[in-house]
N, C-alpha and C positions, 0 to 999 in steps of 0.2 A: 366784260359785257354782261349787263343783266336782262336775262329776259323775261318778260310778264305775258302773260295770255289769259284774256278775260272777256267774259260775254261783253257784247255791245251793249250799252244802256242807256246811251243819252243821243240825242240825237245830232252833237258832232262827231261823239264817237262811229256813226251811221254816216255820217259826211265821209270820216276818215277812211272807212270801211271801202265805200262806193271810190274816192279817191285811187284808194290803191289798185280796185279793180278794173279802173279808168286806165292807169297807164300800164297794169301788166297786159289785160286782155283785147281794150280797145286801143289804145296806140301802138303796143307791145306785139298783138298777134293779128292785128286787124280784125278783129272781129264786132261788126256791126253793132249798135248802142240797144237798140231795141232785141237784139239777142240775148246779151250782158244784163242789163238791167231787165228785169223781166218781173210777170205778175207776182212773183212768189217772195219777192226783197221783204214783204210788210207782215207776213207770217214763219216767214225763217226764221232760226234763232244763228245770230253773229256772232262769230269772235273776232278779236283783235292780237293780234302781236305785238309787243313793244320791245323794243330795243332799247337799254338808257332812256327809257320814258316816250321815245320815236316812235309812233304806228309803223312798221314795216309787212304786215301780213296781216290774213283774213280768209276766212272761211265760215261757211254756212252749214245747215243742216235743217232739213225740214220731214214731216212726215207724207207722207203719199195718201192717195186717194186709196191704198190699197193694202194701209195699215204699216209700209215699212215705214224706214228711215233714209232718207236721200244724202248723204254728204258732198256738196256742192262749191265750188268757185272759191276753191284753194289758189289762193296769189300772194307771191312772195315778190315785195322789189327785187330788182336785180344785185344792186349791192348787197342784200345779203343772203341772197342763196349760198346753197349750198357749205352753213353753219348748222344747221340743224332747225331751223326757226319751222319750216314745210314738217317734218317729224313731230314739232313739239306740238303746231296746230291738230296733227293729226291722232297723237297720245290724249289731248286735253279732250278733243270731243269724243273719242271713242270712252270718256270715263263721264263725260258730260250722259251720253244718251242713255237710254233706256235698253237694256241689252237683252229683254224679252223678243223684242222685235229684230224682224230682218233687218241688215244692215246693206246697202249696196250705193257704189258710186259709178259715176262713166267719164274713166281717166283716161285726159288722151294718150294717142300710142306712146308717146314719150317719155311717160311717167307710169307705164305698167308696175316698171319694177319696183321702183320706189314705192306705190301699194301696195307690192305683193308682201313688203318686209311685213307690215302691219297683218298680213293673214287674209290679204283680198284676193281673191282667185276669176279669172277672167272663166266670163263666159256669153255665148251666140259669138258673133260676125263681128268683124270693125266695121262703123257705119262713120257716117262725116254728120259733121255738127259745127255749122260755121267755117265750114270748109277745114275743117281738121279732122283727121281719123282718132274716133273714141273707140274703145271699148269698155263695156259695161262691166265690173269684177263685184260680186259680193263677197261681205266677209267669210270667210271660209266656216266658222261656228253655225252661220246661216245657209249655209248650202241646202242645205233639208228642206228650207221654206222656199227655193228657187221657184218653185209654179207660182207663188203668191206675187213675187216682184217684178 
């Protein structure tokens, strides 16, 4: 198996992107089109996963009105979870970004742990987001800047 992970740049790559996030989140978990796709797809920066040259995964990351950095809409096909493909999206951006800044995501309950390996540390209340329990974790390095996020 070889795997690649690389910013989105073209805009099939951005098809491929949106594709995947189609059948994990909206077919996958039902979650509404207009939630999933949202105003912030055209200012994110994307990656991609490939497998053997296959798009299988994707994730985003944007900056906040409030100076952090948001890690957002991690989706893995089903056929290859749990390979490491979720890890390696989440290694590559964590060296992609700017690590002056806050760093924080809002994973749902499901996948607490799987963030925490990365140094993400949960914090407030689980609230629902499309009818799923999230909770909100920053990098543990940025805990310090928690009043800012």
């Amino acid at each position: 198996m070889k795997l690649d992970i690389r910013r989105v740049q073209t805009g099939k790559e951005m098809d491929q992107a949106f594709t995947i996030r189609r059948k994990v989140f909206i077919i996958g978990q039902n979650v509404p089109e207009d939630i999933e796709m949202d105003q912030f797809d055209e200012s994110a920066q994307h990656v991609l996963a490939f497998v053997d040259g296959k798009s299988v995964g994707t994730a985003r990351w944007r900056f906040t009105e409030e100076g952090a950095i948001k890690l957002e809409r991690f989706a893995v096909l089903d056929a290859y979870r749990s390979i490491g493909i979720g890890s390696a999206l989440v290694r590559f951006i964590l060296r992609e970004i700017d690590n002056d800044s806050p760093v924080y995501l809002n994973a749902q309950e499901s996948v607490i742990s799987f963030y925490e390996q990365f140094g993400f540390k949960s914090v407030g209340r689980i609230f629902f987001e499309a009818n799923i329990p999230h909770q909100k974790m920053i990098l543990e390095d940025c805990l310090k800047d928690q009043p800012t996020i």
